[in-house]
C-alpha positions in Angstrom: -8.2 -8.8 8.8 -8.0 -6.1 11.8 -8.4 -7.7 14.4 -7.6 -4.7 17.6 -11.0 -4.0 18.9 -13.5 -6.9 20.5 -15.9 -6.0 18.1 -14.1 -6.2 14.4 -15.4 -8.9 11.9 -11.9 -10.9 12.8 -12.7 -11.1 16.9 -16.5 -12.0 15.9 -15.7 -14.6 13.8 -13.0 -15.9 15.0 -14.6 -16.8 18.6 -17.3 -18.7 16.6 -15.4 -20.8 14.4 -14.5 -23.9 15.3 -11.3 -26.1 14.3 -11.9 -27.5 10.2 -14.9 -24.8 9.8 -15.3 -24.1 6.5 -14.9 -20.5 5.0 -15.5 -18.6 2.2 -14.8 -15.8 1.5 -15.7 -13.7 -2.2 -13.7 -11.2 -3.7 -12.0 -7.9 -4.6 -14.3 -6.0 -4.8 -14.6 -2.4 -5.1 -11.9 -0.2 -7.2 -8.5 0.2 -5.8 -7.3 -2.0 -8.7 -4.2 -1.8 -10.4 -4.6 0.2 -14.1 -3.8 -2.8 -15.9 -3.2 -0.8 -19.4 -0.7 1.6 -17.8 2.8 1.0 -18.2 4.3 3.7 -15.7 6.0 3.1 -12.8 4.3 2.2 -10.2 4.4 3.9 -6.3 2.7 1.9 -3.5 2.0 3.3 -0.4 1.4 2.3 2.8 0.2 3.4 6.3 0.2 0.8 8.9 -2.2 -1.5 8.1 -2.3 0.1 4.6 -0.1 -3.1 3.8 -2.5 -5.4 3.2 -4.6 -3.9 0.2 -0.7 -2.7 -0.7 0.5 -6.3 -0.8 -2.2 -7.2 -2.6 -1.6 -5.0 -5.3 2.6 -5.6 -5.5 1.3 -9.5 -6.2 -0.9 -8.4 -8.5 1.4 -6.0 -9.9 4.3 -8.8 -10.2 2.2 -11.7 -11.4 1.6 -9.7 -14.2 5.3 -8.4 -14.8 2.7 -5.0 -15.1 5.4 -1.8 -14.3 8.8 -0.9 -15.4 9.5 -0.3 -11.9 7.7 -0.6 -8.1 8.2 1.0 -5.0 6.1 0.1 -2.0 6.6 3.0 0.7 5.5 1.7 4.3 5.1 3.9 7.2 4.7 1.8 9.9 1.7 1.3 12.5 2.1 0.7 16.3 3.5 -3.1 15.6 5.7 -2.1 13.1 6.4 -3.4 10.0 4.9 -7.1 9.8 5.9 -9.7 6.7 8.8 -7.0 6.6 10.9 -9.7 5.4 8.5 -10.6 2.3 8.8 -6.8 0.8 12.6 -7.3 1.5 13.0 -10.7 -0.4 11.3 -8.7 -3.6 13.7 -6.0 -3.2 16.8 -8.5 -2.9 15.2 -10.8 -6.2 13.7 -8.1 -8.5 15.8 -5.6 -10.0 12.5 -3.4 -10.7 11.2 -3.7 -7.3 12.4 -1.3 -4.2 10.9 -1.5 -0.7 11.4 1.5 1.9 10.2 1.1 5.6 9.4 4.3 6.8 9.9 4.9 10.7 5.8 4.9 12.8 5.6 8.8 12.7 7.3 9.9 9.7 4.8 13.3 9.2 3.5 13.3 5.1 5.3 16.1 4.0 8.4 14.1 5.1 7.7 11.3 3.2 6.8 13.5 0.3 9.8 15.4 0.0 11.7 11.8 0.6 10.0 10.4 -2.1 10.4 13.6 -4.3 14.2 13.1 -3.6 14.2 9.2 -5.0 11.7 9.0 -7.7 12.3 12.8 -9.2 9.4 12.7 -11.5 6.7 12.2 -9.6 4.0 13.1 -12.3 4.8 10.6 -14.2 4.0 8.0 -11.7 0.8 5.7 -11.2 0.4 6.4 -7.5 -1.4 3.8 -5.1 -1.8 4.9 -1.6 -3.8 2.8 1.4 -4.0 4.5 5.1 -5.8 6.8 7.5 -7.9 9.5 6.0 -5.7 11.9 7.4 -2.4 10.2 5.5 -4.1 10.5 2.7 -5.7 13.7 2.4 -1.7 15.0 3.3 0.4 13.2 1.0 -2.5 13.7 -2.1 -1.7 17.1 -1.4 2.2 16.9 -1.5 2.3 14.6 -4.5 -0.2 17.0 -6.5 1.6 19.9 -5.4 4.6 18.2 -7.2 2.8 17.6 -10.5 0.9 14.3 -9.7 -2.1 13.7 -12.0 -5.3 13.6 -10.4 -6.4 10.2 -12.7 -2.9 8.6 -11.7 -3.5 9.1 -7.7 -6.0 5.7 -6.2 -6.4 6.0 -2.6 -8.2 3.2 -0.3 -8.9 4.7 3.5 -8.4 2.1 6.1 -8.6 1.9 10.2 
């Protein structure tokens, strides 16, 4: 849960909780949910605190053995790349599974032609992308502008 600003759900609750409260907490919900029937591989991307509805899907993803192949692409926010050494330990055990940490910066178009340059065949990918608005809106573009599908692009804005 975010947590920067005074004001965000983590801060509220958090100063109200005591120690051995109990919470609950329902979910997913909403629909930024893996396409359990495809079998292409699978892109994952991240901006800053992207990771989280990221991570969720690669464990989703991998408890299901679902894809041929995943990538999780992670720009990093302003504290860089957190549980950094979980998306490494998939990399190092998974033959299918690659992890890149991408520098706090690294412009869309960038990353798009970097990804462009690894996975050549970009249309044939399920693409899963979770960031700012901006991100987004920029590296939709790029991917589409390299044949991406419009039904194989999910997108979840966050910050």
């Amino acid at each position: 849960l975010r947590h920067d600003d005074p004001t965000d759900f983590a801060h509220v609750v958090a100063g109200e909780l005591k120690v051995n409260d109990e919470v609950i907490i329902n979910g997913p919900f909403g629909s930024f949910v893996l396409d359990e029937d495809s079998r292409r591989p699978v892109l994952l991307l991240a901006d800053g605190c992207g990771y989280a509805p990221i991570k969720s899907l690669v464990q989703h993803a991998l408890s299901l053995e679902h894809a041929p192949t995943i990538a999780v692409w992670w720009r990093a926010g302003p504290r860089g790349h957190y549980q950094e050494n979980l998306m490494r330990s998939y990399a190092g055990a998974l033959d299918n599974f690659a992890y890149v940490p991408v520098p706090q910066g690294t412009d869309a178009a960038t990353l798009v032609r970097d990804m462009a340059a690894r996975h050549v065949d970009i249309a044939a990918h399920d693409v899963y992308a979770a960031g700012s608005a901006a991100f987004l809106d920029a590296v939709r573009t790029g991917l589409a502008g390299l044949g991406l599908p419009a039904a194989q692009w999910k997108a979840e804005t966050v910050g």
